[in-house]
N, C-alpha and C positions, 0 to 999 in steps of 0.2 A: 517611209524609208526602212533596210530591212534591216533586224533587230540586230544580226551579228555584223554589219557594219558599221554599226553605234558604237558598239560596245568595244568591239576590236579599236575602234579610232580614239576611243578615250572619250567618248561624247558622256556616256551616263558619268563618269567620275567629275566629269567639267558640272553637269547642273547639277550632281549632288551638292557639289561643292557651293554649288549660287544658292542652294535651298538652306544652305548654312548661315545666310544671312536674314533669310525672312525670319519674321516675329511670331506669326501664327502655324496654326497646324497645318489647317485649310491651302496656306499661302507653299507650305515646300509641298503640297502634294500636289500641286500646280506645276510646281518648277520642275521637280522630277518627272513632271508626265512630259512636257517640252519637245516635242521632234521638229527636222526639217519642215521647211513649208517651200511649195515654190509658187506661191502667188506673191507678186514682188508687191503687190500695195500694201499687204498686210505684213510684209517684212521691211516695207519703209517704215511705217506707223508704229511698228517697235523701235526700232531704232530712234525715231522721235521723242517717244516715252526712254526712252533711257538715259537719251541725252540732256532732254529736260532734267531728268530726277537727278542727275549729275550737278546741273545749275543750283539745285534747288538745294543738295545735299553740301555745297561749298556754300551755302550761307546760313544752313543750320542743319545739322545730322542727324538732332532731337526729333523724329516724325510721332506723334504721338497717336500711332497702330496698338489697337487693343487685342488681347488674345478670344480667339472667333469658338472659342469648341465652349465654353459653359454657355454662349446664349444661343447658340447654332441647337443646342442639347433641351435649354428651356422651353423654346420654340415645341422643339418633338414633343417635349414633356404634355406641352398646355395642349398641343392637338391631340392627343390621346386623353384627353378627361380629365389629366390628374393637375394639379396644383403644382406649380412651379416652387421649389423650396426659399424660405427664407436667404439663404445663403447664395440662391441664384438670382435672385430679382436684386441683393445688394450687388452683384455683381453686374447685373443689367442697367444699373444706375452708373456705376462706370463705365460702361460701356459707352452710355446715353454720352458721359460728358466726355467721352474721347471723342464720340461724333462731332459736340461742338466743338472742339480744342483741335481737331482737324478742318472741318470747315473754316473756320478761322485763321488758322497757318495756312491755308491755300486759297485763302480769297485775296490775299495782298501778293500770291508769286504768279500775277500773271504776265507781266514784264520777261520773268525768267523762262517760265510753263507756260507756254499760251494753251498747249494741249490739255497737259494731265491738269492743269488746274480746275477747268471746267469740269472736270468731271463731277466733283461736290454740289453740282449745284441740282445735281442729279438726288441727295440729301433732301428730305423733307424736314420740315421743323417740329420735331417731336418734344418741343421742352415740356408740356402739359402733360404727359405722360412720365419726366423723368420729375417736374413735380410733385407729380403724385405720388408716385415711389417716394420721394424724400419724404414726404408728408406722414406717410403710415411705416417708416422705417427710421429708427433709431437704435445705431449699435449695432447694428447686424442681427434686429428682430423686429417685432411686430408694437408702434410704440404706442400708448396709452391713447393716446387721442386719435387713433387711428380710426374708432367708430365712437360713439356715444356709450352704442351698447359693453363697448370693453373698458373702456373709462369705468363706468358705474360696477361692473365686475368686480374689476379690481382695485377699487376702493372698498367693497364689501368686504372682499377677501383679505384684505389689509385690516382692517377693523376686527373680522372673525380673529383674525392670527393672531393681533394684539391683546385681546378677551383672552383667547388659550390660553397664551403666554403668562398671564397676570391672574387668570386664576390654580394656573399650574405651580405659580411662586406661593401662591396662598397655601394650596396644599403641601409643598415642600418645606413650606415653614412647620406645619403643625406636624409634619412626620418624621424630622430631622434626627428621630434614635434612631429610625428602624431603615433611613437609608445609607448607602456606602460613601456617598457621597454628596454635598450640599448644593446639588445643579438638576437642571433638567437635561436629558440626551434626547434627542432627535433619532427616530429606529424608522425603518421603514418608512419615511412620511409623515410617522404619527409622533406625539409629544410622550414620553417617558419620564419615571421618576427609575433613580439605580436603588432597588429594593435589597435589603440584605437577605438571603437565601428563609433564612430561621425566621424571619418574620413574614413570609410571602402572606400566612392567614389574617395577616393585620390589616391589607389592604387588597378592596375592593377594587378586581379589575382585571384585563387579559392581560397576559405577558407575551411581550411582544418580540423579544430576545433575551438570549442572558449571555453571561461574558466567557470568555473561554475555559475560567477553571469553574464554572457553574453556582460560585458565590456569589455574584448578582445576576438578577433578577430584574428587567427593565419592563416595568410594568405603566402599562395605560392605566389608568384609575378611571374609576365608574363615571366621578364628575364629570372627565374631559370627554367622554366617548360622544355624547349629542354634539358639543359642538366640534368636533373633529368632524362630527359627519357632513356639519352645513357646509365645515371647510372643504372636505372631498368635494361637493356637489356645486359649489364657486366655481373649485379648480377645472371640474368636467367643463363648468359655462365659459368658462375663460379659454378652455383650449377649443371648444365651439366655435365662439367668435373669430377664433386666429384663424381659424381655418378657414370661415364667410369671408375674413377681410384676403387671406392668401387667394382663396376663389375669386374675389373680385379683382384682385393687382393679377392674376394670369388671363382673366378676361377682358382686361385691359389692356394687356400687353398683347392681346393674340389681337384686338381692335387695331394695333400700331403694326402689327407684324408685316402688310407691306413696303412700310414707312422702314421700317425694322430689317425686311431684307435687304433691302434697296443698299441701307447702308452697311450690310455684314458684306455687300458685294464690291461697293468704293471701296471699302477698307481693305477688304480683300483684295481688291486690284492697286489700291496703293504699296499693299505690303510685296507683292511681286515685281511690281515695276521699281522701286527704290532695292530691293534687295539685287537687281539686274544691275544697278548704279552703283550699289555698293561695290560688286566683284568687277567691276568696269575701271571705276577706278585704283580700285587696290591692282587690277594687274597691265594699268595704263593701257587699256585697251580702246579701239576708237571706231566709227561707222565706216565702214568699205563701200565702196562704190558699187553698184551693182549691175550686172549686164545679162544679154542673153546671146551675145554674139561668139560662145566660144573661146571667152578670155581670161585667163586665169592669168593675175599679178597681184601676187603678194610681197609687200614692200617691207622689210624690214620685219620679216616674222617672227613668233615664238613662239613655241610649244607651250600652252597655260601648263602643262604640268612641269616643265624644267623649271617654273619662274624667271625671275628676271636677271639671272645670269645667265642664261640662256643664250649663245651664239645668235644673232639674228640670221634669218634666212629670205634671199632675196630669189621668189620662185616666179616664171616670167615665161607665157606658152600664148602664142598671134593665136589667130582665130584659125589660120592655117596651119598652122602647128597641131599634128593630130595624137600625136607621141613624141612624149620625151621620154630618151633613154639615160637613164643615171647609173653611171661604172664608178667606180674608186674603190679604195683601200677598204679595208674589215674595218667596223668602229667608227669609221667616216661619217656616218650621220644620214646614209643611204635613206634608212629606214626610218629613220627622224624626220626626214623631208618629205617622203610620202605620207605619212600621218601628220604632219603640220599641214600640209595642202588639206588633205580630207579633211582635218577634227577643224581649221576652220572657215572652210566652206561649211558644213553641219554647223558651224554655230551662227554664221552670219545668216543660213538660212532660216535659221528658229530664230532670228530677230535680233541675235543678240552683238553686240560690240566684241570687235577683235583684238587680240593682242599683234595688232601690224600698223603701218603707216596708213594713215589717211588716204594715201596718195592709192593705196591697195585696192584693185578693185576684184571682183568673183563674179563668178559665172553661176547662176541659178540651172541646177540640175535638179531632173526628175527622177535620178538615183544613184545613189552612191556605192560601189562596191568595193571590195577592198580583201586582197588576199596575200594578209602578212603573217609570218610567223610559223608555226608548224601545224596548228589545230590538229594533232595530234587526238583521235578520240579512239580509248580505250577499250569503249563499251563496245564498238562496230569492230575490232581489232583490224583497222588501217591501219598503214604506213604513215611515216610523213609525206612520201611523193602520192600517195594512194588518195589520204585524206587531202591533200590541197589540192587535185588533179579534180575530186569531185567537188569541191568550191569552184575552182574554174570553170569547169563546165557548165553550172549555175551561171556564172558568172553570161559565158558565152549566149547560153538561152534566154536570160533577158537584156543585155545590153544591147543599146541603143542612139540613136543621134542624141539624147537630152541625157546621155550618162558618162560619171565619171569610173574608171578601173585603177584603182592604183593595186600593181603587183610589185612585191618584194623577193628578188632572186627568181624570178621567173626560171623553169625548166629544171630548176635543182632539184636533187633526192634521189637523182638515178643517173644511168651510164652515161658520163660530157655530151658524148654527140648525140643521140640518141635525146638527150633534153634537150641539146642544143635546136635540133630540126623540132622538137616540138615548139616549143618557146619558139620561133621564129614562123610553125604556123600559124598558133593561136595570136600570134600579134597581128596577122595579118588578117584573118578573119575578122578580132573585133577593131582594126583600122576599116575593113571593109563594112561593117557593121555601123559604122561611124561614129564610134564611142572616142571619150577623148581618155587618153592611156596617159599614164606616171608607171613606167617599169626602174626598176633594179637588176644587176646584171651584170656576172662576170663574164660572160661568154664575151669573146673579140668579135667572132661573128657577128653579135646585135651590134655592136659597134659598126663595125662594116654596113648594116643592113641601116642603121639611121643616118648614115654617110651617101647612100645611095638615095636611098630614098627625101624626096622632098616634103612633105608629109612627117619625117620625122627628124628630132633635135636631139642632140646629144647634149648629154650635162655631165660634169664630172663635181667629184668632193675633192677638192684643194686637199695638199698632206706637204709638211712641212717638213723636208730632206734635213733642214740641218737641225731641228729638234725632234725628228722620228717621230710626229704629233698631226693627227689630224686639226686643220681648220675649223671643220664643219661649217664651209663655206662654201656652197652650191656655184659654176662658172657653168652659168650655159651658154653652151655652142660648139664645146668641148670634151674629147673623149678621154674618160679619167683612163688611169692605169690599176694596175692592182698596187705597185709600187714595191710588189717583194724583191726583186734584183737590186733596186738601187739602195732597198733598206738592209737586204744581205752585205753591199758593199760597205756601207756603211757600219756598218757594224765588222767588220772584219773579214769578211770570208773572200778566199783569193777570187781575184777577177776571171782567174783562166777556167775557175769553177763553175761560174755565173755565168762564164762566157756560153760554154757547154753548153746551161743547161737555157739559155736563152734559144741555141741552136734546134735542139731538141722541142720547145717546144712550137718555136715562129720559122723553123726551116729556113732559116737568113741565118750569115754570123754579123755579129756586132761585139764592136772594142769595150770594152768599161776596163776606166784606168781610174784611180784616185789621188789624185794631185793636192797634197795637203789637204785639206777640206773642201777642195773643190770638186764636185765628181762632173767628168767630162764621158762623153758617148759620140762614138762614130758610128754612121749607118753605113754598113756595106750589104748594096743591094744585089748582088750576084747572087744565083743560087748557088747552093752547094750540090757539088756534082762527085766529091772525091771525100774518103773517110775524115773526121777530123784528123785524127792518128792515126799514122802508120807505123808498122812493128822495125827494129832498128835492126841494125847486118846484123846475119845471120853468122856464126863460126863452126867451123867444121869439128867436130869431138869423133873420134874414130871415123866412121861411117855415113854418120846422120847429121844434118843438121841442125844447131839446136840455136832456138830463139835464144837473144843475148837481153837481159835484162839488170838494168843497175840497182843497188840500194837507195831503196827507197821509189822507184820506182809503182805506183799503184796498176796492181792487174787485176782482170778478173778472170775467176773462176768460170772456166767455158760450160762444167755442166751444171753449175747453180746459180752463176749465172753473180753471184756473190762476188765483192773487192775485196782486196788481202794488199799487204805492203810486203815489196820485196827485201829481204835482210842476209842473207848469202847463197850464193851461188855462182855458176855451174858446178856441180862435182861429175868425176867420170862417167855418172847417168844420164848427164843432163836433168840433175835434180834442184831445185834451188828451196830454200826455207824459206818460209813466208809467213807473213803475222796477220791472221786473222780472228778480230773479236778479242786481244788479247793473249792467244795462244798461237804458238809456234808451231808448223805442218811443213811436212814434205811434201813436196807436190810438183813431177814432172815435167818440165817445159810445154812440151804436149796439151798439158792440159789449163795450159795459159794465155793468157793475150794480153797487150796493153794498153790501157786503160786510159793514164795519165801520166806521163812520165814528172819524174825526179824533180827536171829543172825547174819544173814547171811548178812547180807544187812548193820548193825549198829553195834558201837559199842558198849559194856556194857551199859557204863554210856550215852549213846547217849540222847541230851536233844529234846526228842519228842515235846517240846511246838516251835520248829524253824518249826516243820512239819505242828502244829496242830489250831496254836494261832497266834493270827494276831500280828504285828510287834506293836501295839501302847498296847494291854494289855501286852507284853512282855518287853515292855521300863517302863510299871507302876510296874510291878514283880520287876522288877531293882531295879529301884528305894524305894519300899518298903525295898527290900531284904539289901538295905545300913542302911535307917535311916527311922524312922517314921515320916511321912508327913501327916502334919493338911489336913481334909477336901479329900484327897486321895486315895481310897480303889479299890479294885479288885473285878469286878463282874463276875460269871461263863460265857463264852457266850456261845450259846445257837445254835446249829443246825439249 
């Protein structure tokens, strides 16, 4: 399956995430490698092992899995010649008795496991081997009675030591002026007396160090030097034998090594299969059903990355159902729902347990594709419509009967219709292609196009009018809305506005009235054949005609095309003042039209000086309007 549809669906962060449970190294490097499979025997028989380890893990969580990389590493060591070290063979001794301490806990869950249990028995019985380790290991070394020969060693060399010792006390006795101190120091290995500097010539012997300010003098004496030497030549015989007996426990252990592998690979496959159980259960996830008939029903789903607050999503396409189309609101969970179908189909297909109802079943595909997002890539300097235009075309040259596409906002990133006919032919190519499609889509068009066609389903995302809050609750069969006009109303903005611009965009008028909290809508399906507005009589000023316009009236400006509010006029030009962008312009009848009239926009008594007068002559009106104030008065402002 291909790498940027893992990735974009959130599959590598899903089995990172499971590799967080195994115990060993060997074991996430497994997990992490993990992809689709579509042979279904081998994605039931995971599912099996998962479930079992589930059973197995609610009667004890303790799985006693040893860590695989120090005897995976001895192994290498002992095949290349050399000796396995002290410190790995005690660890291969724990190894041995995690083998049995797993054997064991899985010879009595076969009631639970009828599966994973047998696999132990795949286990040979190495305990004469992790006897032996016991035998020549004490302490985390090589212990005395490990051969004969090191016995006798190191009794000699105990015996030499003891001699040194007791004739080094003889001599420290008889020289006790001329040394610094009344002990013996231990230098390099060798036995020392601390000579005081001024008497170095009194005693026979090499100096073997001396102390930082150069006053003593840590002298071997002549006596000790013979037997210091038998001792050196013990200690070479002693590290000898450690070494024959280290040679013979790695030649040992390379005799057991397929006894040896057998079990780094049960272990190994136990610590994958319960860590699959672990993240199963922590995200109450459960086996889906599985098909080949083109049916996707996910029951009660959830994103493993939202966890378990997560809106459940109930996603539902017949075998006939070759596309569904998903419209709604921004934030709605469009995009949510198409990567919950994908990331867990990818996971049931790598074997793993879903976070859906049982009742859920999936469809085994031979490819999953998926174009969400912007993929935006820098390095090629594309577009975002450039860069996804050439994933879909990908898309199109290998899609297929056995593949799924889910696309997000199909056609966007460039001119509406111009996407819109594109988006409406690549849908049609990969329906003819026979792929099974998950789109996204504010186009009304594809709305229309899944209405028409039988082959495709409309779905919309629920949005909640009287909390302005997406569901994120998938209805299919259903063509969502964007829902901006009814959230416009809601929120405040006049209806005759909305009305407009409903007109503008779906070429029908339609009523929006707001009734207390209630919002009600009339469909009027006449076309419109006549301006919404027409301009109001005309009155004669000398000569000319001149367009009559009230305060407050909204016009536009005919050569920009720009709105302005009307605030006095006619004068003898036929001029009227207008307020646009906060500023006040003359501006010729001529060169106006109406827009929106007055009533339409304000109420009767509406007080036009909030529109038209600045906030500090409107607080002196106030204040006049209560009481007359010395020295205070109201001057016109002036355009």
């Amino acid at each position: 399956m291909n790498k940027q549809a893992l990735n974009k669906l959130g599959f590598d962060q899903v089995v990172e995430e499971i590799s967080s449970y195994a115990f060993t190294k060997k074991g996430k490097e497994t997990i992490r490698a993990l992809e689709p499979m579509n042979v279904r025997r081998r994605i039931e028989r995971s599912f099996q092992e998962i479930k079992e380890a589930i059973g197995v893990l609610r009667l004890n969580s303790s799985i006693p899995i040893y860590s695989l990389e120090s005897i995976i590493r001895s192994l290498e060591e002992g095949e290349k010649g050399r000796y396995i070290r002290v410190e790995d063979l005690s660890r291969m001794i724990d190894f041995l008795d995690h083998c049995r301490k797993l054997k064991r806990f899985m010879d009595d869950k076969g009631y639970v496991a009828p599966t994973i249990s047998v696999y132990v028995e795949s286990m040979e019985d190495i305990t004469d081997l992790e006897e032996e380790l016991r035998r020549c290991l004490k302490n985390g070394q090589i212990d005395d009675y490990a051969s004969k020969t090191l016995l006798k060693v190191r009794k000699d060399l105990q015996q030499e030591q003891t001699k040194l010792r007791n004739r080094a006390q003889e001599i420290m006795k008889k020289r006790s002026s001329i040394l610094q101190e009344q002990m013996t120091v231990e230098k390099n290995g060798r036995l020392t007396l601390p000579v005081k500097r001024e008497h170095r010539q009194k005693v026979k012997g090499s100096v073997i160090d001396q102390s930082s300010s150069g006053a003593t003098l840590f002298i071997e004496p002549k006596e000790l030097e013979e037997r210091q030497y038998v001792i050196e030549q013990l200690k070479l015989s002693e590290q000898h034998e450690v070494e024959q007996i280290m040679y013979y426990l790695t030649g040992l252990v390379l005799e057991h090594k397929p006894a040896i592998q057998v079990a780094i690979d049960v272990m190994h496959q136990y610590d994958v299969i319960f860590a699959k159980g672990k993240y199963a259960m922590d995200n109450d996830a459960n086996e889906p059903q599985l098909n080949e008939d083109h049916v996707i029903s996910l029951i009660e789903a959830r994103h493993p990355q939202l966890g378990k607050e997560a809106v459940p999503l109930t996603i539902t396409m017949k075998a006939d159902d070759q596309a569904l189309m998903i419209t709604g609101p921004n934030t709605g969970g469009k995009t949510v729902t198409l990567k919950t179908t994908g990331l867990l189909t990818m996971m049931a297909q790598a074997g793993l347990l879903v976070p859906a109802s049982p009742e859920s079943t999936v469809m085994i595909f031979d490819e999953i594709f998926c174009d969400i997002g912007d993929g935006q890539s820098i390095e090629a300097n594309l577009s975002t419509f450039s860069s996804r235009l050439v994933n879909i075309i990908d898309i199109l040259r290998k899609a297929g009967p056995g593949t799924l596409a889910l696309i997000d906002e199909i056609g966007s990133g460039t001119e509406p219709n111009e996407g819109m006919g594109l988006a409406q032919a690549i849908l049609e190519q990969l329906v003819e292609k026979k792929a099974k499609l998950m789109v996204t889509t504010h186009f009304t068009e594809m709305k229309e196009l899944a209405n028409k066609r039988t082959d495709f389903i409309n779905g919309s995302m629920s949005f909640d009018l009287e909390t302005l809050k997406p569901t994120y609750r998938l209805i299919i069969g259903e063509a969502g809305e964007s829902q901006a006009f009814q959230i416009a109303l809601k929120l405040g903005l006049h209806p005759s506005i909305i009305e407009r611009a409903h007109e503008v965009s779906y070429q029908e008028t339609k009523s929006y009235v707001m009734d207390g909290n209630v919002l009600k809508s009339r469909e009027m399906k006449q076309q419109v054949t006549v301006p919404r507005y027409t301009k109001k009589k005309a009155v004669n000023t000398k000569e000319e005609t001149v367009a009559e316009f009230n305060m407050g009236d909204n016009v536009k400006v005919k050569a920009t095309g720009e709105t302005a509010i009307v605030y006095k006029g006619p004068d003898e030009h036929g001029d009227y003042i207008v307020q646009q962008k906060g500023e006040k312009l003359k501006l010729n009848h001529k060169r106006l039209e109406l827009y929106i009239p007055a009533a339409e926009l304000y109420p009767a008594d509406y007080d036009f000086d909030i529109i038209f007068k600045s906030k500090e002559y409107r607080k002196v009106t106030k204040q006049l309007d209560r009481k007359h104030v010395d020295g205070l008065s109201i001057e016109e402002e002036e355009f």
